[in-house]
N, C-alpha and C positions, 0 to 999 in steps of 0.2 A: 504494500500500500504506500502510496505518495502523498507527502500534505504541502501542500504551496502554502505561504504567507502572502496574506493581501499586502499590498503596496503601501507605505506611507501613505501618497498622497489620497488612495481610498478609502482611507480610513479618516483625513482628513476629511472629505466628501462629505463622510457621518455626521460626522463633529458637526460640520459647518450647516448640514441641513436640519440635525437636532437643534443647532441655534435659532436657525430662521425660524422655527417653529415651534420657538418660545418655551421648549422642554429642559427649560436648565436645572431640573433638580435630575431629569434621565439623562442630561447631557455630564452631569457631574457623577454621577454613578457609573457610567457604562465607561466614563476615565480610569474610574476608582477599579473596576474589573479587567481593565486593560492593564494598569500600572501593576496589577499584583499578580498579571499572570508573564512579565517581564523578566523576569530571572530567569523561569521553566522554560523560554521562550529560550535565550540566549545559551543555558544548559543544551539544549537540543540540536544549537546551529554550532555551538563548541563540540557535541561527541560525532556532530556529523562531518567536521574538519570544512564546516561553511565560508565560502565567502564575504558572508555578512557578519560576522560574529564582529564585536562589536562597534558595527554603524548600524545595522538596522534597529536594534532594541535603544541606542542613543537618540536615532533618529525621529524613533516614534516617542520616546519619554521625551524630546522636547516639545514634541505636536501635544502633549500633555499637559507638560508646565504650561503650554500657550493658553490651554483652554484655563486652569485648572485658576494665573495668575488675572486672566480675562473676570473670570467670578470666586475671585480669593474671596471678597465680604460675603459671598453667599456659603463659601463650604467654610471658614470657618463660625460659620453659627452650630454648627455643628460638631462637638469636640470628637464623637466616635471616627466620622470621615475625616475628620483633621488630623488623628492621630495616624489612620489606615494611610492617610498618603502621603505623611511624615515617613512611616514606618519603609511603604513600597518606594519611595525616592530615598533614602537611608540604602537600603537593598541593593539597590540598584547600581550605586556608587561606592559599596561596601569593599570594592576590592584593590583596594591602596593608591585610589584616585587623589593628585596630589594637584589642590589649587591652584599651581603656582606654573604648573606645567601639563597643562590639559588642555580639551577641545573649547570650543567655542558652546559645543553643544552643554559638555558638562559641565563649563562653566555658568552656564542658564539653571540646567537642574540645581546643583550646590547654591546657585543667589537663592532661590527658590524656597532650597532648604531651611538656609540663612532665615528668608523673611519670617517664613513658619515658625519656627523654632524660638526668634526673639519678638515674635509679636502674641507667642500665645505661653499660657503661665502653664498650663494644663502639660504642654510638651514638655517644656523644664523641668517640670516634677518629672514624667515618666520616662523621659530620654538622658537626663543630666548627664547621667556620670558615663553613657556612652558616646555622649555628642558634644560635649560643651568643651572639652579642647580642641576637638575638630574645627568646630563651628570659631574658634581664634582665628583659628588656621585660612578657615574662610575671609573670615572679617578682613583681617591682614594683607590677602593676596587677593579680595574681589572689591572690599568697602573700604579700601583706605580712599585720601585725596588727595589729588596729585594736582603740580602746576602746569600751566602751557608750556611748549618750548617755544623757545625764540629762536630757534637754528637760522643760520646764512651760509651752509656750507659749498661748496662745489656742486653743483649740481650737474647729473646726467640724464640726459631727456631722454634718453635709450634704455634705462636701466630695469628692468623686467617688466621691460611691454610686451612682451610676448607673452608674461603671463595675464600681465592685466587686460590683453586686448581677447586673450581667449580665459577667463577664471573659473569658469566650471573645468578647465581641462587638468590643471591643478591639482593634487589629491596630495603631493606630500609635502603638506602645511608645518611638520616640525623640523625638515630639514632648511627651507625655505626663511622660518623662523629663525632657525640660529644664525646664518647667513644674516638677516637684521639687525639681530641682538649684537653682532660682535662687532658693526660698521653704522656709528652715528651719521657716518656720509651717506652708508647706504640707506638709513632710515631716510634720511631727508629728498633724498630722489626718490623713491618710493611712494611718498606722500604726495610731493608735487604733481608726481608723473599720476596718480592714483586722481589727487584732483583735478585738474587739468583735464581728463578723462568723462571726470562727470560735470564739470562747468564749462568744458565747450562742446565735448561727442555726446550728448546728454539725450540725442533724439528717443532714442528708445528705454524704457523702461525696466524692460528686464534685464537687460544689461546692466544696470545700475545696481541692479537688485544682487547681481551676481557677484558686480564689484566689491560690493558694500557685504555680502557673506563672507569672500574671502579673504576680505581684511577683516573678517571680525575672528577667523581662523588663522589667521599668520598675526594679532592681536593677542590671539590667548597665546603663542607659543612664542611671544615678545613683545614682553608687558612697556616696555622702553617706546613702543610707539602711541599709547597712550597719549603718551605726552606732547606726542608731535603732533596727533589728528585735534589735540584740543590748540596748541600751537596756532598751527595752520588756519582752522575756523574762525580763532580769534585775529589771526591777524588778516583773513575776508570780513571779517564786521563790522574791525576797529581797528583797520588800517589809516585811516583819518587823526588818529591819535599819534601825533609825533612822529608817526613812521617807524616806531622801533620795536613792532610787532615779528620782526624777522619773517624769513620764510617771502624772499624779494622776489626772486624768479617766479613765483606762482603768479606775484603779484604785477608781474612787467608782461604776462601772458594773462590776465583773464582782466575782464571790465565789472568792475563787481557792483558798477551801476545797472547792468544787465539785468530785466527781469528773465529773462527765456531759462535761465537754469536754476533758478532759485527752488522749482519743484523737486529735480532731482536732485540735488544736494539736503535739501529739507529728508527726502527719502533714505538718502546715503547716512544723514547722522541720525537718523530712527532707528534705520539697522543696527549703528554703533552700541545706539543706547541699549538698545534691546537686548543686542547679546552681549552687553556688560564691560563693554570696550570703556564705554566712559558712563561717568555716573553723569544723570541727569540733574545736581546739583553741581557739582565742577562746572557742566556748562554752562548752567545759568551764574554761577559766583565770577567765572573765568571770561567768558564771553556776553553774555546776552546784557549785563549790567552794566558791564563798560560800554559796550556801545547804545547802549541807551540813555546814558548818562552825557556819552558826549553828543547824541540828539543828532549826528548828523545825516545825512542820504545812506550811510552804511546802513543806519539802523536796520531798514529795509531786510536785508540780510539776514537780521536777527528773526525778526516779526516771520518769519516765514519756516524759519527752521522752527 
């Protein structure tokens, strides 16, 4: 006998038609049944020597988190489901998953964690003593707060467009990562070349979409460019500010009085945010208040992100 797994995006399908039809107490259940049958799932594609083993069961606990963080105030009214999908995201990640050096995906699940775990009192009593140094561990390498960079370095307008022009094709994000990690030059081309990308080749959208995933996966596997994507933004917002925003060459190629790409780059740092690149407080303490303060045509920029 043969058994196929239905597809991610099938199961998304569910998800999304259970939404539209207003069944979010079945839509948060039939999660809750999916998230705990995720281990036995990935046991199965491990004794079978799978191709999938694990992307698919990451893949699908993020389509989880998506839903599950979509109506957080409605499952935790609930302490039994809150603890169950405490328990099945615990599971899930249980096997010496290291914050600091992981996917994009599982850094989504582990924020996740995180919120669960310090927003509810009910989990700290029953989980403490096996989760509350972990969950440091998390704080540490997903919630700390970081500053912009100001980089000006050498730039090379050539420097992995081949990946950027094709980023689904892509697949090994930690070697690609360290290559980052070890060249603040190369961080800074990177960004440029990555912007540039989405604020003038902007016409299509899913392409944007793509961009903005696998920098949220060459992101988690070098945490150094953090600093640069909030850089960069800040110095498209509140370049009007003295000029000493760094990151020039982006700035002597793109017109950031431009409305035409203000959507997709709006789309590009929702990815970021989403999969935990940058917290959504940095940008607004780092970027969106400076250039609202200085009131001028940038702000534009901001108001849309």
């Amino acid at each position: 006998m043969s058994y196929h797994l239905p597809l991610v995006q099938h199961i998304q399908f569910i998800f999304d038609l259970m939404e539209y039809s207003l069944n979010i107490s079945g839509l948060i259940d039939f999660a809750i049944q999916l998230l705990n049958e995720l281990s036995l799932v990935e046991a199965e594609l491990l004794l079978k020597s799978s191709s999938l083993v694990g992307s698919y069961t990451t893949s699908l606990c993020l389509c989880i988190v998506a839903v599950l963080r979509r109506y957080h105030s409605c499952l935790i009214l609930n302490p039994e489901q809150t603890a169950q999908v405490f328990d099945g995201l615990r599971i899930v990640v249980k096997s010496g998953v290291n914050p600091a050096d992981c996917s994009s995906a599982e850094r989504c699940i582990l924020a996740y964690l995180y919120d669960l775990y310090t927003s509810c009192s009910h989990l700290k009593n029953k989980f403490g003593e096996i989760f509350s140094e972990f969950c440091s561990k998390v704080k540490n390498s997903i919630y700390c707060n970081i500053d912009p960079s100001d980089s000006n370095m050498l730039w090379d307008p050539a420097f992995m467009m081949d990946t950027i022009s094709n980023p689904s094709a892509n697949n090994n994000h930690s070697m690609v990562g360290k290559i980052l990690n070890d060249s603040p030059a190369n961080r800074y081309s990177f960004v440029c070349n990555v912007l540039m990308e989405v604020c003038v080749d902007h016409g299509d959208p899913e392409r944007v979409n793509d961009i903005g995933i696998l920098c949220a996966e060459l992101t988690a596997y070098c945490r150094s460019l953090s600093a640069e994507w909030l850089g960069i933004l800040k110095a498209l917002c509140c370049s009007s500010n003295n000029g000493n925003c760094g990151f020039n060459d982006l700035l002597c190629n793109v017109d950031v009085s431009d409305l035409s790409f203000h959507d997709s780059l709006a789309t590009f740092v929702a990815i970021l945010i989403a999969r935990q690149c940058l917290l959504l407080e940095d940008l607004v303490r780092c970027v969106a208040i400076p250039s609202l303060l200085n009131a001028g045509k940038l702000c534009e920029n901001t108001c849309s992100l």
